[in-house]
C-alpha positions as CSV (number, residue, x, y, z in Angstrom):
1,X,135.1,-4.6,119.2
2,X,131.8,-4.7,117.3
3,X,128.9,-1.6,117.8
4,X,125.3,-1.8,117.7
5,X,123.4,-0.2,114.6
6,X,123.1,3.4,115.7
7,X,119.7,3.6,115.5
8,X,118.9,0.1,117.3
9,X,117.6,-0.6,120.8
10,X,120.7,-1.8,121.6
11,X,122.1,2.0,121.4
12,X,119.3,3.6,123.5
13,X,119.9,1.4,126.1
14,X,123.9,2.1,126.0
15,X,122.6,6.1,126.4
16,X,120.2,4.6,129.0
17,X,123.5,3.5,131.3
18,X,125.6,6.6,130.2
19,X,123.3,8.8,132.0
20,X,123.3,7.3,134.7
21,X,127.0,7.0,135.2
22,X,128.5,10.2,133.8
23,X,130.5,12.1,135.7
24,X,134.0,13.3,136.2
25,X,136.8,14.0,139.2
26,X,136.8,17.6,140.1
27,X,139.9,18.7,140.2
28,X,141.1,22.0,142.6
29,X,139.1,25.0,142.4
30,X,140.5,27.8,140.8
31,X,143.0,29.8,142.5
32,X,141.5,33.5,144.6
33,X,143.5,35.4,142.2
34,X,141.8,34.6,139.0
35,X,138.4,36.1,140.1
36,X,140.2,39.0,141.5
37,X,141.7,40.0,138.3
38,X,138.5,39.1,136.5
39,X,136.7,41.8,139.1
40,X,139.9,43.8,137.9
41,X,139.2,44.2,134.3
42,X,137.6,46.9,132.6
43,X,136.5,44.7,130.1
44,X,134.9,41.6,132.0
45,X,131.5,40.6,131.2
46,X,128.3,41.1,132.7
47,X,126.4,39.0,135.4
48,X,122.7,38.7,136.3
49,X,121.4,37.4,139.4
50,X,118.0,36.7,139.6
51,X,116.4,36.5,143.1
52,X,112.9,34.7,142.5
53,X,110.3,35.1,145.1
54,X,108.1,31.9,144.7
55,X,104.7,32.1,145.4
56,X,104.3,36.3,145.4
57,X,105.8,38.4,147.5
58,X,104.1,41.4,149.8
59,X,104.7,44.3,148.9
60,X,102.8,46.1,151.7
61,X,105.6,44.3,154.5
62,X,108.9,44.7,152.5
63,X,109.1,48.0,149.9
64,X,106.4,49.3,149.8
65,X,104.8,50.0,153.0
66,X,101.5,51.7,154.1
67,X,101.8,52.8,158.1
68,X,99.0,55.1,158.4
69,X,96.6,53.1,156.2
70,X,94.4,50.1,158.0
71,X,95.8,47.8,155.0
72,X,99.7,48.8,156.8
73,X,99.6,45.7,159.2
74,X,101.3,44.7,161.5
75,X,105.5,45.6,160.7
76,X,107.3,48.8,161.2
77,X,108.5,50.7,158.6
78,X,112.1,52.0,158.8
79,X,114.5,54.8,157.6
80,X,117.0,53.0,155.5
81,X,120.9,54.6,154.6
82,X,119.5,56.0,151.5
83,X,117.6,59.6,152.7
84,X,113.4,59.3,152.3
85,X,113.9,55.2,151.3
86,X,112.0,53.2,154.1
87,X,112.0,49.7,154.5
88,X,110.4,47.0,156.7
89,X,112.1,46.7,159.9
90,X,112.8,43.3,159.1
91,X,115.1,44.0,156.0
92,X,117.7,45.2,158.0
93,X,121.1,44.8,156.6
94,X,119.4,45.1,152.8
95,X,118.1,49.0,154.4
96,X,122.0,49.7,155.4
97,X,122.7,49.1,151.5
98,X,119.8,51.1,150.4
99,X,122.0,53.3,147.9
100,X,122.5,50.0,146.1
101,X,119.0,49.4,145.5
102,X,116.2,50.9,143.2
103,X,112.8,49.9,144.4
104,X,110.4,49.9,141.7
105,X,106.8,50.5,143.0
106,X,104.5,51.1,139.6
107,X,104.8,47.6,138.9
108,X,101.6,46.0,137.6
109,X,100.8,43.0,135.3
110,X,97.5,41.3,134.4
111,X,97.8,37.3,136.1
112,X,96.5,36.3,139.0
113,X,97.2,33.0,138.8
114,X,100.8,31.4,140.0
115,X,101.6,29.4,136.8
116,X,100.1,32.2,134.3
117,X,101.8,34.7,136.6
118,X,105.2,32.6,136.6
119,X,105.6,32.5,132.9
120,X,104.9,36.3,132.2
121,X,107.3,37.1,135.0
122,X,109.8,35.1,133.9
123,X,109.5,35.4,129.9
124,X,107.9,38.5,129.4
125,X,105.2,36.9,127.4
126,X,101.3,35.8,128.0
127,X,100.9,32.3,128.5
128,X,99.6,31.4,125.0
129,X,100.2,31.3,121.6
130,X,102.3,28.8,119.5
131,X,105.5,29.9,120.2
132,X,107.2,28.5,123.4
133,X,109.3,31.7,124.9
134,X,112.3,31.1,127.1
135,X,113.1,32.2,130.2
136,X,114.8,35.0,131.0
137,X,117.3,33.6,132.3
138,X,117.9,31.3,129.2
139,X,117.7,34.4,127.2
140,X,120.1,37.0,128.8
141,X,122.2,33.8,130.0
142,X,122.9,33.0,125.8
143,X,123.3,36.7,125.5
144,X,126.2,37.4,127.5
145,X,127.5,33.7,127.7
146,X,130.9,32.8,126.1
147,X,131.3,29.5,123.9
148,X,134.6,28.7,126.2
149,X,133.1,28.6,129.4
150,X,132.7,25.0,130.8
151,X,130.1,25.8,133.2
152,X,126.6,26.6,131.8
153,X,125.2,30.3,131.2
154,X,122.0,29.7,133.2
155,X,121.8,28.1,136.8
156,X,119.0,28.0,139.1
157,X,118.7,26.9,142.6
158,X,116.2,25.7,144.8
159,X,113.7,25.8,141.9
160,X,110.2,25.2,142.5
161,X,108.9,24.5,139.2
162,X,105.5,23.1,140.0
163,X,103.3,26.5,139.3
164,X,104.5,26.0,135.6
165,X,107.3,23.9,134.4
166,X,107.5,26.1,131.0
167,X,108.6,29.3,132.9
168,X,111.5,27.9,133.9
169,X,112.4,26.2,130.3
170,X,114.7,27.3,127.5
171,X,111.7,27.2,125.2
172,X,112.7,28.2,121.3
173,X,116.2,28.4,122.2
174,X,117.0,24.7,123.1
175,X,118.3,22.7,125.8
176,X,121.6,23.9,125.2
177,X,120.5,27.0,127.2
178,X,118.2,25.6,129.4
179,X,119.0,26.0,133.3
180,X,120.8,23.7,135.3
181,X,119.5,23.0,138.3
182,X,120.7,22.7,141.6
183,X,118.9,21.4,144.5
184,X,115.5,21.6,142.4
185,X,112.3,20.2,144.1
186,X,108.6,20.8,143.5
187,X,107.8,20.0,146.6
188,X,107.5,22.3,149.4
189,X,110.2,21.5,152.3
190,X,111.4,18.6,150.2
191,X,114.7,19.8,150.7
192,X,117.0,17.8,153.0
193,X,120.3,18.5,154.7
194,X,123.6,16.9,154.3
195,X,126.3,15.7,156.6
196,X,127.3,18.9,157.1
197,X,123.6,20.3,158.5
198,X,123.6,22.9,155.4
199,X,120.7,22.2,152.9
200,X,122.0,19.3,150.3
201,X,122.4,22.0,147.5
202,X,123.6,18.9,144.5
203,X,124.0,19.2,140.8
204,X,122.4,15.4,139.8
205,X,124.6,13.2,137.9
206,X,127.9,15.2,139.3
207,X,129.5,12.3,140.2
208,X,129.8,9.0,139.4
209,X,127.7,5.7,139.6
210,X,128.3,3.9,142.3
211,X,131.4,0.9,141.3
212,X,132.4,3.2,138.8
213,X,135.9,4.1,138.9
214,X,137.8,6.7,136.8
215,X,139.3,4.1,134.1
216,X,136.0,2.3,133.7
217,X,134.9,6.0,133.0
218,X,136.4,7.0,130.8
219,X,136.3,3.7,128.2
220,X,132.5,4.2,128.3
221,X,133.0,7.5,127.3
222,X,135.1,6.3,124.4
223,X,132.4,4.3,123.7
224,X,129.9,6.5,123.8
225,X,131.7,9.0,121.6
226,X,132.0,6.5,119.0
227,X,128.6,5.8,119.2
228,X,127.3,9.2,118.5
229,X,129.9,10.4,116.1
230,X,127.9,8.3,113.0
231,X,124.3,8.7,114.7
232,X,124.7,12.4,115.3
233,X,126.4,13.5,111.6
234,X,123.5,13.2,110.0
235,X,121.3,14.9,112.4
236,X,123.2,18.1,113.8
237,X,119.9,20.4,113.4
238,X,117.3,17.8,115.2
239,X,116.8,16.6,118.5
240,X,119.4,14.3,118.5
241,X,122.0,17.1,117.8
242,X,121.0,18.9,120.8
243,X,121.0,15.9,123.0
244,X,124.8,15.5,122.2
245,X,125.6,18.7,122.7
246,X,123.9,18.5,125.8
247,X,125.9,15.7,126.9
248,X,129.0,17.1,125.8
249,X,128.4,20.0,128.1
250,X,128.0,18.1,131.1
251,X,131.0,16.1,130.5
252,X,133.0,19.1,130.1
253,X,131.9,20.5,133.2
254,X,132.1,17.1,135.8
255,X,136.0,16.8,134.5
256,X,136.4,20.4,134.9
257,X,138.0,22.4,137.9
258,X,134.7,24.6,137.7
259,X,132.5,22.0,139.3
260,X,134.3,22.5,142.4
261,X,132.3,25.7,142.6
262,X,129.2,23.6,143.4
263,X,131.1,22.4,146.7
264,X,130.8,24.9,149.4
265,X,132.3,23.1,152.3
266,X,135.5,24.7,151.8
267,X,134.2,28.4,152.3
268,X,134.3,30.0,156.0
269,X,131.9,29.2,159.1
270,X,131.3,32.4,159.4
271,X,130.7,33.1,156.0
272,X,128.1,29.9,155.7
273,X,126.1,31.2,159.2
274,X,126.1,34.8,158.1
275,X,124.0,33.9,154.3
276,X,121.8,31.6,157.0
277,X,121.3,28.1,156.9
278,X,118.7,27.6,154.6
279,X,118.2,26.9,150.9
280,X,118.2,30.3,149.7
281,X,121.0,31.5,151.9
282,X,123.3,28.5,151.0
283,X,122.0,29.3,147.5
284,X,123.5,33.1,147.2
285,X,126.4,32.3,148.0
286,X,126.7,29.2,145.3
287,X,125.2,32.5,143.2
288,X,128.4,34.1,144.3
289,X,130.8,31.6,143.3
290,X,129.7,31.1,139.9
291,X,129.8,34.4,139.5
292,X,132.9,34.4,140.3
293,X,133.7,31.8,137.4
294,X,131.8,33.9,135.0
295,X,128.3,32.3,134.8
296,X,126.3,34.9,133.6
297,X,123.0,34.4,135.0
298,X,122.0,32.5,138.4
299,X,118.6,32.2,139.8
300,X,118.1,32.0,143.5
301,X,114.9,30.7,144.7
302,X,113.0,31.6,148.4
303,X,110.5,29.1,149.8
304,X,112.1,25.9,148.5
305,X,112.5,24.9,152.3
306,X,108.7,26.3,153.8
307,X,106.4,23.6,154.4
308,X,103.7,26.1,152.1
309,X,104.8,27.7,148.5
310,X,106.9,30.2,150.2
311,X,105.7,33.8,150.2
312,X,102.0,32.5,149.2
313,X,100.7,33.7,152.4
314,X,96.9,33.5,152.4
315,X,96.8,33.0,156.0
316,X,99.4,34.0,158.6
317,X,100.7,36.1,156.8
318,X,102.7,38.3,159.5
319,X,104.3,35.1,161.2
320,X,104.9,34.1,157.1
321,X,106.6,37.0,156.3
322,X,108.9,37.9,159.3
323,X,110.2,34.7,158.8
324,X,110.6,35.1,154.8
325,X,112.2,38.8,155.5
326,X,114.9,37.7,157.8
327,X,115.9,34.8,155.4
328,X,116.3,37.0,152.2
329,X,118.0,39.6,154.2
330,X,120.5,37.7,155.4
331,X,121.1,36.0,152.3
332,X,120.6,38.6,149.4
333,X,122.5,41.3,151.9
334,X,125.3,39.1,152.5
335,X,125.6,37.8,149.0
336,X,125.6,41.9,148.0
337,X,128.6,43.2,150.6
338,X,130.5,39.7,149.4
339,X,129.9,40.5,145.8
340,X,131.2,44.1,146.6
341,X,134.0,43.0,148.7
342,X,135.3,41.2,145.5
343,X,134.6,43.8,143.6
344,X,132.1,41.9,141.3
345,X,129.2,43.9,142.2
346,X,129.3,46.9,140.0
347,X,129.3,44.0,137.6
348,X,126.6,42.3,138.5
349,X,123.0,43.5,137.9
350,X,120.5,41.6,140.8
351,X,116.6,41.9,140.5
352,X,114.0,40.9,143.0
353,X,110.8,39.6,142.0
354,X,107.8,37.0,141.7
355,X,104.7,36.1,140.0
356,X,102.8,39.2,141.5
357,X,102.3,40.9,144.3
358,X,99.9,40.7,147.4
359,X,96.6,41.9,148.7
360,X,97.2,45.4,150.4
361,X,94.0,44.6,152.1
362,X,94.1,41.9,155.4
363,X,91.8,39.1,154.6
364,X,90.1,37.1,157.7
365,X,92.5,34.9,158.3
366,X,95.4,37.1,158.8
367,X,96.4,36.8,155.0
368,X,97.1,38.7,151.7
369,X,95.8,37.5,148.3
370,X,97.1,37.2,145.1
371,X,97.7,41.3,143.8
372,X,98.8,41.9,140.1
373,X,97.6,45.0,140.1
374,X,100.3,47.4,142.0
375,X,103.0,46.2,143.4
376,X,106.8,46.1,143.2
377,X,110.1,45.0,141.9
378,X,113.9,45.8,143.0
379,X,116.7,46.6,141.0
380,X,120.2,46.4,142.4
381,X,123.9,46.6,141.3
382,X,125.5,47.1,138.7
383,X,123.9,49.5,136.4
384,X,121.7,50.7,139.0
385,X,121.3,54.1,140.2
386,X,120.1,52.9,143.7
387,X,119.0,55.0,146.8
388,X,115.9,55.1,145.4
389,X,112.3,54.3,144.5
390,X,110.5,55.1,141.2
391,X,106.7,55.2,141.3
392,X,104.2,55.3,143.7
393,X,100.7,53.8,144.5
394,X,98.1,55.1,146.5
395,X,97.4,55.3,150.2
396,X,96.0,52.0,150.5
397,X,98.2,50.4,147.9
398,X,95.3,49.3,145.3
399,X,96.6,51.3,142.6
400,X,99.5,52.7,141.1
401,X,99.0,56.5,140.9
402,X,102.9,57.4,139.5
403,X,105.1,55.6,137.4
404,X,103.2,52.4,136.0
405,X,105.4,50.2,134.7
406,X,105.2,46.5,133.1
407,X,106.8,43.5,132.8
408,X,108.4,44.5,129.4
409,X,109.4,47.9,131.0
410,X,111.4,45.4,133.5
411,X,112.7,43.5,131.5
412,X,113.8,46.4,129.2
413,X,115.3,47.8,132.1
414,X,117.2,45.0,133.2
415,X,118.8,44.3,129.6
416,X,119.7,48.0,129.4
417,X,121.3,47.5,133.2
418,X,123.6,44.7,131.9
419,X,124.7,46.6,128.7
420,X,122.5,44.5,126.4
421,X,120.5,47.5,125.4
422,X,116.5,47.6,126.0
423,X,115.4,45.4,123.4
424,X,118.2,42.5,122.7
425,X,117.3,40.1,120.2
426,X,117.7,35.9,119.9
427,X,116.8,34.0,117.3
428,X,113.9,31.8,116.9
429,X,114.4,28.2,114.9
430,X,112.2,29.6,112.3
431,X,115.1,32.5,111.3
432,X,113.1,35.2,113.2
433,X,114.7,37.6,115.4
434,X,113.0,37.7,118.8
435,X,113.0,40.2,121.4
436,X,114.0,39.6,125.2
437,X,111.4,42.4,125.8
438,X,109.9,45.5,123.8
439,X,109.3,48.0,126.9
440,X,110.5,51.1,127.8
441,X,114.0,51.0,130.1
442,X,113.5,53.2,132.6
443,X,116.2,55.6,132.8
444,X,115.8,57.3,136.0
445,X,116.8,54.0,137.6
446,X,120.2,53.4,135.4
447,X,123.5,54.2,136.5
């Protein structure tokens, strides 16, 4: 058989029909008693679960409530299992596991704006300057990834990436890091179900083209490896060497028992109705079962499936937010008594955020506005010292008055959590070191 010049149209249009028909058979999943001797091992690696509030969550209704203030609204607050730690009403089973969680109410940041407000949450930097900084979870996912793993070190789910498609990007670190998505849409409720009635959580390209059977797979592969092995020798460091270790990856992973984890139809009922039938829900407990196959980092997304930008509530804000509250409890409290029933939780460090906070004060139509100013983060797992909140803000929640901390203090925090120390390091293209963050860890909240 006779190839195309590797650099020749003929080539691109060859990668053109591979992408569209890679894929793989999954195989069976991996038996219950690998992940319980992984949660057995003293020296098993650290996890990161990153529960992503899109469109900026209230802090007044959820953590960090003000009941005898005119800006307190409409919702209870509630005596959680953790002594002086009150919660909305509407946070439930997360209040029963209060000892788990640290509530961090000094939190305040300078953006306003959701995609300028995105990227600082998410990288730690301002949204400007040459350098293109990943996300966080591209850079703790390379830190605590292993080179074996078939699976990626950075999933997301339920992504809505319109606000700012660089805060959810690998930036200086590749594509090699970047998140793979699952059930990603940037359009609010553009989510649809499956056969099954759960949300159609899919990794893209898992399977393979239509009237492509195994054989035929597996001789375009052939072909495709012979096709890249001359193109890509002399071009390991550029764009084209990333590309095929892209590729590689996802092959690797579609002919892999691991993709199985992606399937949830084989978990309980129960289980299924008790995260809730939504995208975030179905999402945390995907979350759980990668962890459970040592991904290190997964991002879980709320307000995918909301006909608005989820926890954007400028208007309606009460009927908004009820809604929002009894979806992340369910989920994140589920996904945190399943983690702990599998004893993965102590080694899995979960944080709560969004872009900013909210208005403390009700605007005419029943809303909150945008509020970097004060407002607050949570901190739970492994690593934590939970049962607790550190800082404080006023009486009408327009200021923090105790504990100010930002973005880099987070971040610091979080690194320290997950053993990485407060100011980890990756390295930029250009031979630099880089910090994940350069705040102050905040050791009153670490285990």
């Amino acid at each position: 058989m006779s190839f195309p010049n590797m650099n020749s149209p003929s080539r691109r249009r060859f990668m053109q029909s591979m992408a569209a028909g890679i894929g793989g058979v999954s195989a069976s999943g991996w038996f219950p008693a690998l992940a319980e001797a992984a949660a057995n091992d003293p020296k098993r690696r650290r996890h990161c679960i990153l529960l992503w509030m899109s469109g900026g969550p209230t802090q007044t209704d959820t953590f960090d409530m003000k009941p005898n203030h005119e800006n307190g609204g409409e919702f209870k607050e509630v005596q959680t299992s953790a002594p002086g730690l009150r919660f909305s009403e509407h946070l439930p089973k997360l209040g029963s596991m209060a000892d788990k969680l640290a509530v961090l109410r000094g939190l305040s940041t300078k953006e306003g704006d959701h995609g300028r407000g995105s990227y600082l949450m998410r990288t730690g930097q301002k949204p400007m300057g040459p350098v293109q900084y990943p996300c966080i979870g591209s850079a703790i996912g390379k830190q605590l990834a292993e080179d074996t793993m078939s699976l990626p070190s950075n999933v997301s789910i339920g992504t809505y990436r319109a606000f700012n498609q660089d805060a959810f990007g690998p930036g200086f670190l590749g594509p090699r890091f970047g998140p793979l998505f699952v059930g990603a849409t940037d359009v609010p409720g553009g989510m649809s179900n499956g056969e099954d009635g759960y949300p159609n959580l899919k990794v893209q390209y898992l399977d393979r083209a239509e009237g492509i059977d195994a054989e035929r797979m597996d001789k375009r592969l052939k072909i495709w490896r012979r096709l890249q092995s001359h193109f890509v020798t002399s071009r390991q460091a550029g764009a084209a060497g990333m590309h095929n270790e892209v590729y590689e990856g996802a092959v690797r992973l579609m002919n892999s028992d691991d993709a199985k984890a992606f399937d949830l139809s084989d978990e309980p009922e129960k289980l299924r109705e008790a995260y809730g039938n939504n995208v975030f829900g179905q999402g945390c407990l995907m979350a759980r079962r990668l962890i459970e196959r040592g991904v290190p980092f997964v991002e879980v997304s709320l307000g995918t499936d909301s006909t608005s930008v989820g926890w954007d509530t400028h208007t309606d804000n009460f009927n908004a937010v009820q809604n929002l509250s009894t979806i992340l409890d369910n989920g994140w409290g589920t996904l945190m008594q399943d983690l702990e029933d599998r004893g993965l939780l102590e080694s899995t460090t979960i944080v709560w955020m969004g872009e900013f906070g909210r208005t403390p004060a009700i605007n005419p139509n029943a809303g909150r506005d945008h509020f970097p100013n004060a407002w607050s983060s949570v901190l739970a797992g492994g690593g934590i010292a939970g049962g607790q909140a550190y800082g404080k803000t006023s009486e009408d929640g327009t200021e923090v008055i105790d504990g100010k901390i930002s973005v880099q203090d987070l971040i610091s925090t979080l690194c320290k959590a997950l053993g990485l120390g407060s100011a980890p390091s990756n390295m930029s293209p250009g031979g630099r070191p880089i910090p994940i963050a350069e705040g102050r860890a905040i050791e009153e909240v670490l285990a």
